[in-house]
Backbone as a chain_set.jsonl record, in Angstrom:
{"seq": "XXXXXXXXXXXXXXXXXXXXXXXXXXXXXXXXXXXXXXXXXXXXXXXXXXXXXXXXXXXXXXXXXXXXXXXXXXXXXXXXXXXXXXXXXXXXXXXXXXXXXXXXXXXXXXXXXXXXXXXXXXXXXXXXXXXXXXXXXXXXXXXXXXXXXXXXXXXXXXXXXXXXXXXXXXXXXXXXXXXX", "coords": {"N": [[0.825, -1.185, 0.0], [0.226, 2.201, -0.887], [0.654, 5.156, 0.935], [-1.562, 4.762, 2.386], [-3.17, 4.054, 0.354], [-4.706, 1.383, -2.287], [-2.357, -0.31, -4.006], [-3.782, -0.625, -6.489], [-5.115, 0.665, -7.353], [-3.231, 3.439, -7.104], [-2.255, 2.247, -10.343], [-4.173, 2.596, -11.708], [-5.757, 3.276, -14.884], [-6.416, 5.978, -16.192], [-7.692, 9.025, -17.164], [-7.304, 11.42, -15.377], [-6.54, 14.301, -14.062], [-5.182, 17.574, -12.6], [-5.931, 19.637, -13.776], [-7.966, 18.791, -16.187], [-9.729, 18.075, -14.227], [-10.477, 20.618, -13.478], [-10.821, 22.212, -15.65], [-13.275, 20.759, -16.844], [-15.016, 20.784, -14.36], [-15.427, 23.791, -14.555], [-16.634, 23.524, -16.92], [-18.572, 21.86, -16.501], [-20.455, 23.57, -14.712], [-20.498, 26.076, -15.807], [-22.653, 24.272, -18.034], [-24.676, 24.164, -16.716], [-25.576, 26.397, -15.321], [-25.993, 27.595, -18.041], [-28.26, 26.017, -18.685], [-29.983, 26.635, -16.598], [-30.559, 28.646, -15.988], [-30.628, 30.456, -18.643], [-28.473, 31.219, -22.196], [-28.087, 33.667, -21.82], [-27.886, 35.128, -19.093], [-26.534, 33.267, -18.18], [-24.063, 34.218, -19.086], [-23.695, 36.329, -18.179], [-23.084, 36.084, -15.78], [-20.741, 35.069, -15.816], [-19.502, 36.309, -17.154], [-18.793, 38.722, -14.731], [-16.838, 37.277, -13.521], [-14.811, 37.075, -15.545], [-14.221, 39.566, -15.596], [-12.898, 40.567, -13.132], [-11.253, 38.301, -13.327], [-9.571, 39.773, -15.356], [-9.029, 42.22, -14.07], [-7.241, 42.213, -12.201], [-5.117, 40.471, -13.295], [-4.338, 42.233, -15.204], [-3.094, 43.941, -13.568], [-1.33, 42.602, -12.649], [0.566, 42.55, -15.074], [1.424, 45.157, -15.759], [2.391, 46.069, -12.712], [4.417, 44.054, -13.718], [5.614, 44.344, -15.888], [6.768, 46.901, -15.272], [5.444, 49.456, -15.735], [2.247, 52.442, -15.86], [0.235, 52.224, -17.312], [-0.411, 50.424, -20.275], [0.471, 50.607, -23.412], [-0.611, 50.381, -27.028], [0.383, 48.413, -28.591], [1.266, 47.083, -26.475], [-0.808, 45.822, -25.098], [-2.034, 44.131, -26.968], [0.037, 42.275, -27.353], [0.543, 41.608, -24.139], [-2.254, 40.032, -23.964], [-2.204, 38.4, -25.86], [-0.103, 36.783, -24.586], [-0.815, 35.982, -22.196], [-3.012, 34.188, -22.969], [-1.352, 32.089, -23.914], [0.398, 31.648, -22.014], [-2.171, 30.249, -20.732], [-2.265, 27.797, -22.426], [-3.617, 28.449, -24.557], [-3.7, 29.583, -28.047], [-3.459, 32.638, -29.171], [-2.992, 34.6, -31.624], [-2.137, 37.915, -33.367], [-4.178, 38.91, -36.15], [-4.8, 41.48, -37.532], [-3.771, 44.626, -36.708], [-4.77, 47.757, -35.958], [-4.982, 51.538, -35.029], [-7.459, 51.487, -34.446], [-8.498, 48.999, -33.63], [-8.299, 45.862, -33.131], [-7.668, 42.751, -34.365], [-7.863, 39.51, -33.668], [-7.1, 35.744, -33.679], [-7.48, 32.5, -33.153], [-6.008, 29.246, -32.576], [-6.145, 27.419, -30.339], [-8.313, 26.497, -27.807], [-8.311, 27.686, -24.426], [-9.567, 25.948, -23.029], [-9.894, 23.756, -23.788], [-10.749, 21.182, -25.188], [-13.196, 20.803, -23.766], [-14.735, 23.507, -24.174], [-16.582, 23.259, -25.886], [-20.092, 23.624, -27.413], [-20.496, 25.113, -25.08], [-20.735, 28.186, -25.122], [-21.143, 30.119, -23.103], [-18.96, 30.325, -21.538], [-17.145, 31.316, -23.339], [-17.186, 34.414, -22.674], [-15.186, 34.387, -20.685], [-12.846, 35.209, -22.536], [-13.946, 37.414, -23.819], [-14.399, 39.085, -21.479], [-12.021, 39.298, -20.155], [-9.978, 40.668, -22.179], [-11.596, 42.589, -23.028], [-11.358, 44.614, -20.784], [-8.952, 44.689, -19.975], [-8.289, 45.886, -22.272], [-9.755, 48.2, -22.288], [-8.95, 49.25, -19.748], [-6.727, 50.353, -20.126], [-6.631, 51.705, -22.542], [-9.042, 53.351, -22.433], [-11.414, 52.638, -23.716], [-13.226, 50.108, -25.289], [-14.73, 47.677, -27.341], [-15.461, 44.089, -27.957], [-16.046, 41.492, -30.266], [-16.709, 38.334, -30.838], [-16.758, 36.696, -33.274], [-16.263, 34.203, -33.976], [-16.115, 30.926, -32.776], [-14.626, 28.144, -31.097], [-16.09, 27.146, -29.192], [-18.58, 27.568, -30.433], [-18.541, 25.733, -32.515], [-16.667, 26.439, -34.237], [-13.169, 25.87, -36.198], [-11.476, 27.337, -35.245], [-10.865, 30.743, -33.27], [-12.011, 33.928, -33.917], [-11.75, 37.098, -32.824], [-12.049, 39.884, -32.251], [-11.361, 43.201, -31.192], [-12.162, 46.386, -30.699], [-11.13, 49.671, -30.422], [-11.82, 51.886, -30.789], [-14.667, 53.928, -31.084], [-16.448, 53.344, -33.298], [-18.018, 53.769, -36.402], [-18.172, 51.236, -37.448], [-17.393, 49.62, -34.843], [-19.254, 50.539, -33.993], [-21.735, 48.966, -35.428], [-20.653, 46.385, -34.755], [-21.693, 43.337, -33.263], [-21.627, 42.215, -29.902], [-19.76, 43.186, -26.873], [-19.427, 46.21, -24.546], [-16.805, 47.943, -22.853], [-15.399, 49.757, -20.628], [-13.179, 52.508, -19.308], [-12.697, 51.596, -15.97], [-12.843, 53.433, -12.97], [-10.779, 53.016, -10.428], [-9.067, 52.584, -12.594], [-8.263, 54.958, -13.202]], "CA": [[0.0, 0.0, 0.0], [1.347, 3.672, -0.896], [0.184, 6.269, 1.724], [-2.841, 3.968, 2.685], [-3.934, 4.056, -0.846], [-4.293, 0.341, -2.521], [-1.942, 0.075, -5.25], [-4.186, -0.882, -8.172], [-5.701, 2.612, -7.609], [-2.107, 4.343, -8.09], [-1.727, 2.206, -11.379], [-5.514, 2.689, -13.023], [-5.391, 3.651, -16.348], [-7.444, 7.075, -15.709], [-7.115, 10.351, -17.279], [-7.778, 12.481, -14.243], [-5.58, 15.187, -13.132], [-5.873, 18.884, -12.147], [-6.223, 20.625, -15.341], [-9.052, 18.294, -16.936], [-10.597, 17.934, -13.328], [-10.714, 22.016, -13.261], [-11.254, 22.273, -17.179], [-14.694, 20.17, -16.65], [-15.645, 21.72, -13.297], [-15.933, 24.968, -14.968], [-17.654, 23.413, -18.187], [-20.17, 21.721, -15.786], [-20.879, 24.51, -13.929], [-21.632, 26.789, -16.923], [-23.247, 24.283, -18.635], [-25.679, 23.975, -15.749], [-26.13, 28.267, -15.627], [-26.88, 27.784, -19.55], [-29.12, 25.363, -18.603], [-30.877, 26.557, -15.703], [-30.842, 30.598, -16.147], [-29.883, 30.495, -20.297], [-27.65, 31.278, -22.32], [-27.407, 35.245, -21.537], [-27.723, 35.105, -17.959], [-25.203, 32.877, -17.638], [-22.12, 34.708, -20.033], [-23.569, 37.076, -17.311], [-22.329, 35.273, -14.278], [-19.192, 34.682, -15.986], [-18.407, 38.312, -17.233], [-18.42, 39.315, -13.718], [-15.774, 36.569, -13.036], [-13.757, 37.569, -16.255], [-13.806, 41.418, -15.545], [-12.318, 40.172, -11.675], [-9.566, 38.037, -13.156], [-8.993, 40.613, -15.604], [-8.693, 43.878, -12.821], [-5.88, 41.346, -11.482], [-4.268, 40.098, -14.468], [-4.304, 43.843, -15.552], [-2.092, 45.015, -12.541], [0.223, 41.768, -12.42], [0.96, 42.7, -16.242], [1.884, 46.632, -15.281], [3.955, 45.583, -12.504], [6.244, 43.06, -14.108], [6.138, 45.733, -17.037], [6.832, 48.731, -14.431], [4.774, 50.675, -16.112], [1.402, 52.363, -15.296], [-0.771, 51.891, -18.422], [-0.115, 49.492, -21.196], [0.432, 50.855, -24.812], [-1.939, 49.721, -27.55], [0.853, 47.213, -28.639], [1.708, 46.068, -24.934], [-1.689, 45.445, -24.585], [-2.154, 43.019, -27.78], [1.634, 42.046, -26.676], [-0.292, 40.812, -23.282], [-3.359, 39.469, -24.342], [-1.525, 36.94, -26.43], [1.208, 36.376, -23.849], [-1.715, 35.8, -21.038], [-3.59, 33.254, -23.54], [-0.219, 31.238, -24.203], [0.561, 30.843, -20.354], [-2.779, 29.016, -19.98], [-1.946, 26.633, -23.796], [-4.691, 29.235, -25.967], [-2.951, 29.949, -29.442], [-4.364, 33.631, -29.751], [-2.291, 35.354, -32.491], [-2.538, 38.982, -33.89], [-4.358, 38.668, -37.323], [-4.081, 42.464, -37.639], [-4.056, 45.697, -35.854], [-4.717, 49.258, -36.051], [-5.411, 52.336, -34.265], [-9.069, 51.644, -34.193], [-9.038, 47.439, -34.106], [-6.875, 44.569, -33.175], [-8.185, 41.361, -34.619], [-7.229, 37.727, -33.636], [-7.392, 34.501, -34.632], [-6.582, 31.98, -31.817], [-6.564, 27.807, -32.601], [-6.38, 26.451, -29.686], [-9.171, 27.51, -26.451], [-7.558, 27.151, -22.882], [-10.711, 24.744, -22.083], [-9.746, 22.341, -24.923], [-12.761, 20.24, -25.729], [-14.231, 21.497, -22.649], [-15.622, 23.998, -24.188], [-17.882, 22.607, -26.953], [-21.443, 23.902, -26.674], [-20.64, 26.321, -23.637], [-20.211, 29.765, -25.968], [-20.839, 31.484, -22.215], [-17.43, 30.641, -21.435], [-15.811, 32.676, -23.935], [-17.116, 35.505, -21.964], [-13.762, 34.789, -20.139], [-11.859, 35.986, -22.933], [-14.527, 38.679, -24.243], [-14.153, 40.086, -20.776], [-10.735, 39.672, -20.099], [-9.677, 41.263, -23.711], [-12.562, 44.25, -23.15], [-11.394, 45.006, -19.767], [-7.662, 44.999, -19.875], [-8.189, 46.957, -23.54], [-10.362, 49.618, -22.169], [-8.769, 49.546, -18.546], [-5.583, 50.919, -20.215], [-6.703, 52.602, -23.586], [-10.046, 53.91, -22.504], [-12.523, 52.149, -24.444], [-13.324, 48.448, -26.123], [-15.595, 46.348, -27.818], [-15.244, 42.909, -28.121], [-17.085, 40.962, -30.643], [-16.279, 37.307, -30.844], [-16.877, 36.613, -34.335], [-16.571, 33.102, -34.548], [-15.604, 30.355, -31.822], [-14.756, 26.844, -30.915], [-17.372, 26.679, -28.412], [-19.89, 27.508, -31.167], [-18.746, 24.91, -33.655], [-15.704, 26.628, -35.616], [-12.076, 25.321, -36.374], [-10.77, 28.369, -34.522], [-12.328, 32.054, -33.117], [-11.745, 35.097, -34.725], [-12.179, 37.945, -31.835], [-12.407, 41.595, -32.766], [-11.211, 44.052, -30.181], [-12.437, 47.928, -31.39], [-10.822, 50.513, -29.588], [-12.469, 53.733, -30.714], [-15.978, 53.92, -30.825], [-16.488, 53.715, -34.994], [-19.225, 53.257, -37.197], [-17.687, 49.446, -37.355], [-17.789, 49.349, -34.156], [-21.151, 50.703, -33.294], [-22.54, 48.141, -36.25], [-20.488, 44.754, -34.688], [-22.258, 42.49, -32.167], [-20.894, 42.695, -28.731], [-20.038, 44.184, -25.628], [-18.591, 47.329, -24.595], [-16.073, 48.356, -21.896], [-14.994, 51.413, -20.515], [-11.842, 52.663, -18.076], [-12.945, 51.472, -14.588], [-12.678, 54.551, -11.746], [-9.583, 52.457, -9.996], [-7.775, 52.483, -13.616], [-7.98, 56.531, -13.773]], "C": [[0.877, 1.26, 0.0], [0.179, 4.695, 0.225], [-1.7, 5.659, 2.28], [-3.513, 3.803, 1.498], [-3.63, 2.6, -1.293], [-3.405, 0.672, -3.873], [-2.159, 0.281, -6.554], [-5.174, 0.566, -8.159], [-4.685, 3.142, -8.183], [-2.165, 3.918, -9.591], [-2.96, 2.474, -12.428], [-5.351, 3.855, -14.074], [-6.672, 4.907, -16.147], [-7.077, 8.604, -15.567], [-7.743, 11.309, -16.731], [-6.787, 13.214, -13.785], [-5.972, 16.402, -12.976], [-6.612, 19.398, -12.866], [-7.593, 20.221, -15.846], [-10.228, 18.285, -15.694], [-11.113, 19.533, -13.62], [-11.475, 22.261, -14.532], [-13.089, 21.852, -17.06], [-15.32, 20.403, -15.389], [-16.301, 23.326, -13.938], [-16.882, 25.131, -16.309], [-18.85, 23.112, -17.437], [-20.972, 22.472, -15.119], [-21.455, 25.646, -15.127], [-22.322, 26.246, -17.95], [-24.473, 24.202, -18.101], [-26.082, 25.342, -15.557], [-27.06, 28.3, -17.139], [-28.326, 26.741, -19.165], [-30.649, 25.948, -17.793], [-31.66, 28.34, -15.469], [-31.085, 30.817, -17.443], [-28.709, 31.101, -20.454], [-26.822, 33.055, -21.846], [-26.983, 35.838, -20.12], [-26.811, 34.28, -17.555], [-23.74, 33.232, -18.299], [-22.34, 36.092, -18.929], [-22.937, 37.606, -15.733], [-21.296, 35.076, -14.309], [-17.96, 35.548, -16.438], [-18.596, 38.675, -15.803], [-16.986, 38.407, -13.328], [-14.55, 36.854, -13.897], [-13.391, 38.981, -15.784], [-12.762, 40.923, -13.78], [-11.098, 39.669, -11.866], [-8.927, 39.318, -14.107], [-8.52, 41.914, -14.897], [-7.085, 42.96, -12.235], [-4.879, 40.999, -12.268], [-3.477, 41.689, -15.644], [-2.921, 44.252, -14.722], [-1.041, 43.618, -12.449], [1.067, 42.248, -13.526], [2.033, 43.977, -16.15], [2.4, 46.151, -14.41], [4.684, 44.808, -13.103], [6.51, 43.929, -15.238], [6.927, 46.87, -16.125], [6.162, 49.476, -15.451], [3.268, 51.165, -15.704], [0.006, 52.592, -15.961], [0.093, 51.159, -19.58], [-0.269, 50.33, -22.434], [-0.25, 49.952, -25.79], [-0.789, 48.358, -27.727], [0.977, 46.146, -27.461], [0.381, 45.49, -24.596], [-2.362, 44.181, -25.528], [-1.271, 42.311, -26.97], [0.601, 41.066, -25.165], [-1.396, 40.062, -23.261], [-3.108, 38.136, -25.232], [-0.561, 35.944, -25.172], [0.111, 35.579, -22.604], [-2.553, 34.148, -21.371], [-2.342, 31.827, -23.569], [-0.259, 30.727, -22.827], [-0.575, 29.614, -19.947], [-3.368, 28.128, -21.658], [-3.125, 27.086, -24.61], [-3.32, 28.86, -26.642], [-3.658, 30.872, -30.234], [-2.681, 33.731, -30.514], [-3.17, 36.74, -32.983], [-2.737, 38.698, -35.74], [-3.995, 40.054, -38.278], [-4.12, 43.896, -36.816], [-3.943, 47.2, -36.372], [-4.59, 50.256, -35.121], [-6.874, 52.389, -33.57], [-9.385, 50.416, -33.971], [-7.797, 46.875, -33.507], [-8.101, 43.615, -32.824], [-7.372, 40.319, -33.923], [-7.772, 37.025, -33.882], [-6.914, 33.538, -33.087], [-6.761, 30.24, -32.806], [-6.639, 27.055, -31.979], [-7.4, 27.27, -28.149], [-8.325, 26.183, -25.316], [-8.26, 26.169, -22.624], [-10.534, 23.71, -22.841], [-10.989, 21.958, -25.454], [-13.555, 20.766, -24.577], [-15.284, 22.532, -23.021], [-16.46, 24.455, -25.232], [-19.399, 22.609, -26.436], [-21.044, 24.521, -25.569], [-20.195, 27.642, -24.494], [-20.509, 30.5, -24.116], [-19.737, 31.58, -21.599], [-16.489, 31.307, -22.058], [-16.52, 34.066, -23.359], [-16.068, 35.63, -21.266], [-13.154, 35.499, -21.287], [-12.412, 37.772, -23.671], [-14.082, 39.773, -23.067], [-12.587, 40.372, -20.409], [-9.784, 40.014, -21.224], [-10.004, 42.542, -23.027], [-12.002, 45.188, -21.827], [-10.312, 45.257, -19.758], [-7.444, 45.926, -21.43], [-8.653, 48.313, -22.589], [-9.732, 50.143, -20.727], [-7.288, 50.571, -18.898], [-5.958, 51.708, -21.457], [-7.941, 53.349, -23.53], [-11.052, 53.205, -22.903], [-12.278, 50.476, -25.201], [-14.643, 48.052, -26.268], [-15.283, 45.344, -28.733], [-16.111, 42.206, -29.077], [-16.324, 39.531, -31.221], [-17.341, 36.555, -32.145], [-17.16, 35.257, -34.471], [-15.727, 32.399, -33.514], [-15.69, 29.221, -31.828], [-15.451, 26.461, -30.606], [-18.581, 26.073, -29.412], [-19.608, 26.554, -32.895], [-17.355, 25.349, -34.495], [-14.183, 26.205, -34.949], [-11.082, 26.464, -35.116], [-11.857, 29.574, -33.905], [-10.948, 32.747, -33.673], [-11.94, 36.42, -33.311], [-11.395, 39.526, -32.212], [-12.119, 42.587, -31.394], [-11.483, 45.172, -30.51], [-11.612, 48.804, -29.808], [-10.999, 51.668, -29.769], [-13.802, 53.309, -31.172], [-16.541, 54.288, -32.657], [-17.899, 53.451, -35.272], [-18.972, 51.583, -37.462], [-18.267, 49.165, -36.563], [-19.111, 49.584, -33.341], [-21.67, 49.619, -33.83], [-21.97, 46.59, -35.689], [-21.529, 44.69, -33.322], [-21.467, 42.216, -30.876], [-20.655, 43.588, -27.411], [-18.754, 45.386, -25.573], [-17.99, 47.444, -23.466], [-15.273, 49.829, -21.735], [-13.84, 51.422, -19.21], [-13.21, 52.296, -17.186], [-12.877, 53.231, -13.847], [-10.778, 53.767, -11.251], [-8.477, 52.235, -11.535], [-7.56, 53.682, -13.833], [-6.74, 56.955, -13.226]], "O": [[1.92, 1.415, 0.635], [-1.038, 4.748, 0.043], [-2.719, 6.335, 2.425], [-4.638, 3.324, 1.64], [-2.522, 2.196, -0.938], [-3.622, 1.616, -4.633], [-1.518, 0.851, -7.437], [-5.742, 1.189, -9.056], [-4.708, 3.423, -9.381], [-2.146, 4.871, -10.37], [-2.825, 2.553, -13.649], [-4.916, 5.003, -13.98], [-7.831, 4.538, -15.961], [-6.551, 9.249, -14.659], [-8.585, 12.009, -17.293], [-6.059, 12.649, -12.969], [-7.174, 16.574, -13.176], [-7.81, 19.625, -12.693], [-8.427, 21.116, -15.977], [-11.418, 18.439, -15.971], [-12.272, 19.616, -14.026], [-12.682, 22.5, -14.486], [-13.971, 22.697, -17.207], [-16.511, 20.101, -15.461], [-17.426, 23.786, -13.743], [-17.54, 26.087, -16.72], [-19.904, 23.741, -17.526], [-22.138, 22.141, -14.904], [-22.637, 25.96, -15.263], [-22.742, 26.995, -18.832], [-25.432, 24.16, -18.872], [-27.305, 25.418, -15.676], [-28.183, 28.742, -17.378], [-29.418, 27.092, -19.61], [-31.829, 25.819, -18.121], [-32.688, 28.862, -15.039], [-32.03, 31.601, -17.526], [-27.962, 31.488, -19.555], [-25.665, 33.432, -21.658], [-26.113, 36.684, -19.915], [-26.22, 34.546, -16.509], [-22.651, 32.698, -18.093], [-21.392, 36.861, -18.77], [-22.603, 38.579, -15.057], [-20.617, 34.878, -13.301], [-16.735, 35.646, -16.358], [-18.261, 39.829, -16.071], [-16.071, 39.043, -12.806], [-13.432, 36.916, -13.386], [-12.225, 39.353, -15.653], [-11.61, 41.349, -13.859], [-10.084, 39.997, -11.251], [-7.896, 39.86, -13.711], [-7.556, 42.537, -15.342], [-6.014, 43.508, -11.971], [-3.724, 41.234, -11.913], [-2.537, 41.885, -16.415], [-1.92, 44.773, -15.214], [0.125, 43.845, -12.124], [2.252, 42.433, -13.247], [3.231, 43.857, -16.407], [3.284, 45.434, -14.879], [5.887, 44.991, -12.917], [7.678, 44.218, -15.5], [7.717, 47.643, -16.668], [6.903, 50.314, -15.964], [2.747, 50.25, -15.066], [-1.026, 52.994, -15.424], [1.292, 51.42, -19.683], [-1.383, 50.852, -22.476], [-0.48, 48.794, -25.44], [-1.022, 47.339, -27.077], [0.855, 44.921, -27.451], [0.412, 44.598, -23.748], [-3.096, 43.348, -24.996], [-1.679, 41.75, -25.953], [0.084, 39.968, -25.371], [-1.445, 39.292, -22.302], [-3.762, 37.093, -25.213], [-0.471, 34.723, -25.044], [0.487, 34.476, -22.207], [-2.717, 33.24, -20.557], [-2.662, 30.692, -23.215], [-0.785, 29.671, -22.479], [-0.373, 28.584, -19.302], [-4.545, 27.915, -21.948], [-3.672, 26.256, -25.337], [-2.335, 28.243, -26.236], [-4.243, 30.66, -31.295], [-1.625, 33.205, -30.162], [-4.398, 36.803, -33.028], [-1.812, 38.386, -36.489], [-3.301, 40.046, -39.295], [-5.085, 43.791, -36.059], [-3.059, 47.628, -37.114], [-3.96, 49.854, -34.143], [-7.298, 53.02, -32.601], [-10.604, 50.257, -34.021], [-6.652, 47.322, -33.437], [-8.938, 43.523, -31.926], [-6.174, 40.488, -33.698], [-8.913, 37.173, -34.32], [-6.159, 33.93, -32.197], [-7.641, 30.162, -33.662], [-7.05, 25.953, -32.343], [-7.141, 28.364, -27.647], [-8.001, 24.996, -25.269], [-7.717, 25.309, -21.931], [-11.08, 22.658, -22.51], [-11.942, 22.493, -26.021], [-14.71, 21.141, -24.779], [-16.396, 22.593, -22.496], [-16.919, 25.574, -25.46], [-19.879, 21.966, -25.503], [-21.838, 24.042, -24.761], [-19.027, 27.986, -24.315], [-19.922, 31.573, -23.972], [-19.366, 32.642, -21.1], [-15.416, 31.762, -21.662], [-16.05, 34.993, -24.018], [-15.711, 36.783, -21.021], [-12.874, 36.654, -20.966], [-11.76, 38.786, -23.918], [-13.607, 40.885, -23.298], [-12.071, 41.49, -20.394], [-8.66, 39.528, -21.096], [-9.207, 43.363, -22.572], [-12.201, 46.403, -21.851], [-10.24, 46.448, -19.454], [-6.416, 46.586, -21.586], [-7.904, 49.244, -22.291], [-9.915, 51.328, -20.446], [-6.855, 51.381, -18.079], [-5.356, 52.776, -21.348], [-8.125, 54.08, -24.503], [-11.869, 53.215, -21.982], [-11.21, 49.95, -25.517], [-15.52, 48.104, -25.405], [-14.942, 45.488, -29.907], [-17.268, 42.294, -28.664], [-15.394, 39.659, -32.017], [-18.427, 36.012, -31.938], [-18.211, 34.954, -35.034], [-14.678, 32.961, -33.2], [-16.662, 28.765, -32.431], [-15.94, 25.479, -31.166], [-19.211, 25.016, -29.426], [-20.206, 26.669, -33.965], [-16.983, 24.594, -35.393], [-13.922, 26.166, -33.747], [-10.175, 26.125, -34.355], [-13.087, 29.547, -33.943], [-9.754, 32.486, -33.818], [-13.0, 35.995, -32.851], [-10.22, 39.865, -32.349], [-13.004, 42.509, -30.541], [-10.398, 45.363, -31.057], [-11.621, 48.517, -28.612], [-10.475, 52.544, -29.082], [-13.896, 52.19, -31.676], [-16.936, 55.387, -33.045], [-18.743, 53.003, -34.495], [-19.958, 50.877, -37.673], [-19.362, 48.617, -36.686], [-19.708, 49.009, -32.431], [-22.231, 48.932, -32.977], [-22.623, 45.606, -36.035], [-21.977, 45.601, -32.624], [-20.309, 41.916, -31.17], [-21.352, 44.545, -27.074], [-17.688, 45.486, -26.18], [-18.728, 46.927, -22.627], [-14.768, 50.632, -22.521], [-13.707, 50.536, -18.366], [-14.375, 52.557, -17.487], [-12.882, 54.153, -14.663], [-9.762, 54.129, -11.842], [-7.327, 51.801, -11.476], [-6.67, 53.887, -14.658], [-6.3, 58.074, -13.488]]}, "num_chains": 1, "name": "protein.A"}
């Protein structure tokens, strides 16, 4: 016996570990919100949890930068770098003054998060929030996603308030008070 455990437990063939345990905790849990509230009320429950890690993920970014707003690049520049750490594959498709597109192919939830589109409210909000918390303004419009069936997502960041961006689908974000 290892640590009172029998041994043919340690050796069972059984793909359980943190990541997939956590990964499918957070699918079951919003697929049970989509279920039990729908689908809007629950990307509702989960943009409050994105805008939270983003206010945090925001200020770890600016300190290890030292700096005390992010430049439009540093802020693509992070938004990729943030996705990578937890095995996304966002990339910059292209960027402007008024826009920064991406393309990503792989989502942090893996298969997890097939049929749950209110989970990409994590990255709608944590995009919209760390855009607008440092450049003023964002809207996010998540064009096309794994969740919802496609090979990859496409996600649209606007950062000035255009006739584009008035006409895409999506949400809007604005500086916080604590980012002034």
């Amino acid at each position: 016996m290892t640590n009172g455990l029998n041994h043919s437990m340690v050796t069972l063939n059984l793909s359980l570990e943190r990541d997939i345990f956590l990964r499918t905790l957070i699918r079951e849990l919003s697929g049970t919100l989509q279920d039990v509230v729908g689908l809007e009320e629950a990307s509702g429950f989960i943009s409050v949890v994105g805008e939270r890690m983003a206010t945090q993920l925001n200020q770890d970014y600016k300190s290890a930068l030292e700096v005390s707003n992010l430049s439009r690049q540093q802020v693509a520049d992070v938004l990729i770098d943030l996705k990578r750490r937890i095995q996304g594959d966002f990339y910059v498709i292209e960027q402007d003054e008024e826009k920064i597109i991406f393309g990503n192919r792989v989502c942090p939830f893996a298969e997890k998060v097939v049929n749950r589109p209110a989970m990409c409210m994590m990255t709608s909000n944590v995009f919209g929030t760390i855009a607008a918390n440092n450049l003023g303004y964002a809207k996010v419009e998540l064009q096309e996603t794994i969740a919802q069936g496609g090979s990859g997502c496409r996600v649209i960041v606007y950062l000035k308030l255009t006739e584009e961006a008035e006409d895409a689908e999506g949400r809007e974000y604005f500086r916080g008070v604590e980012s002034v």
